[in-house]
Structures are given as structure tokens and as C-alpha cells.
N, C-alpha and C positions, 0 to 999 in steps of 0.2 A: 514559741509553744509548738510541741509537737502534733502532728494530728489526731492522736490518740486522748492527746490533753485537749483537744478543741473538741472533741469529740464530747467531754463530759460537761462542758460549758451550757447552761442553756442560755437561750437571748428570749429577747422579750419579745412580744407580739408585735412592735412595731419592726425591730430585726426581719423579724419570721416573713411579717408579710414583703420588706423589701428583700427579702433575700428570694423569696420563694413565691413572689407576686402570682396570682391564680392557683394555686394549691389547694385542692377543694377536698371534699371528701374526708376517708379514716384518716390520713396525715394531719388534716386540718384539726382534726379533734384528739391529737397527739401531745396533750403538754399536762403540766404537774402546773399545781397551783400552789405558791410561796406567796406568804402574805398580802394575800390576799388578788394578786396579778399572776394570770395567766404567761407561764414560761415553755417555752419550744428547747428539743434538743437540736442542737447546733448541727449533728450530722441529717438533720432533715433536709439543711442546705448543700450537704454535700455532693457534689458533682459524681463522684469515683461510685457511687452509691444508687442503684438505679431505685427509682420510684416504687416499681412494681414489684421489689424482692421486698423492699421495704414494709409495704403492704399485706406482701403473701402472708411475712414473717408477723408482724401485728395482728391481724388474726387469727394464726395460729395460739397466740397468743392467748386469744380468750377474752374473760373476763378480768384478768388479771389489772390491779390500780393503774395507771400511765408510770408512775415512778417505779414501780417493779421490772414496767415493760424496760424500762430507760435502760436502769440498772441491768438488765440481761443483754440488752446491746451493746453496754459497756466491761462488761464483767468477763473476765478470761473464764474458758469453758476448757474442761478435761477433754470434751468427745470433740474438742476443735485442736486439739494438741495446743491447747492453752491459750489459742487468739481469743479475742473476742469477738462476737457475732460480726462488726462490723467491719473487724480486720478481714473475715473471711467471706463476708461478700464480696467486697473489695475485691477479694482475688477469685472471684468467680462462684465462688462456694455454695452457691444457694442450698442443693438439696441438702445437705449436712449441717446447713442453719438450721432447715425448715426440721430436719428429725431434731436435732437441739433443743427447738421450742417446740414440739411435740412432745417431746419428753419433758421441758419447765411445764408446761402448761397442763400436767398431767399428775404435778404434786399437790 
């Protein structure tokens, strides 16, 4: 699997919490609920991926469902020249995430 496909995977709560043991706060409170069990997206474990862009970006966010959030982390963007949000943190991109979800969180 590629990283981009592990990317769209979520793991379960018991995953989350060994993958990501102490993880408090908004991250913590970052998953979509499928039948009935709480699921985490997969690049919350990711290393390449720093914590606090992660966060910035979630906020900015809003009010917006958690699967909406997901979906935009995962979803190629036109103002990212097509990556998606988490291709271009990856490579450092923060501020031009954070106008990205400025602008989703503004529709």
C-alpha cells in the first residue's frame, strides 16, 4: 500500500491508542464513528506529519463533521496544485494548507 492509500485507512481505537499512546487533546477527539465504534485516521500516526500543523489545520477547520475533516486531508486540492492537504504538509506546506482550510471552512 501506498502512503497516500494508508492514509485513507482508519484504525480502531485500540490501533490509535498504540500507535499514538498519549495523544490528548483535539487529535484525540479526531475520529468518525462507523457502526457504532469509534475509528481514527491512520495519518494521525504518521511520523512525516507534525502534530501541531495537524492541529493548526483542525481548527481551522471549524465546526465542520470529523469525516468532512478526514475527507479534506485526504482529497487532492486545485490551490495545492492537486496534492492533498497531507501530501503538502509532508513537504512543509503548512501556510498554504492552513489558507486551503480557510477557505473549505468558509463554504
Amino acid at each position: 500500500m501506498s502512503r497516500d492509500e494508508t492514509a485513507e485507512r482508519l484504525m480502531s481505537e485500540d490501533e490509535f491508542r498504540a500507535s499514538r499512546a498519549g495523544l490528548r487533546g483535539v487529535l484525540g477527539q479526531f475520529f468518525v464513528t462507523k457502526d457504532g465504534r469509534r475509528l481514527y485516521p491512520s495519518f494521525l500516526a504518521d511520523n512525516a506529519v507534525e502534530h501541531r500543523d495537524l492541529i493548526a489545520v483542525v481548527k481551522l477547520l471549524g465546526d465542520w463533521d470529523n469525516f468532512t475533516k478526514w475527507r479534506f486531508f485526504i482529497s487532492g486540492k486545485g490551490s495545492l496544485g492537486g496534492l492533498t492537504p497531507l501530501e503538502a504538509l509532508r513537504q512543509g506546506r503548512l501556510r498554504q494548507v492552513m489558507r486551503t482550510a480557510e477557505g473549505f471552512a468558509e463554504r
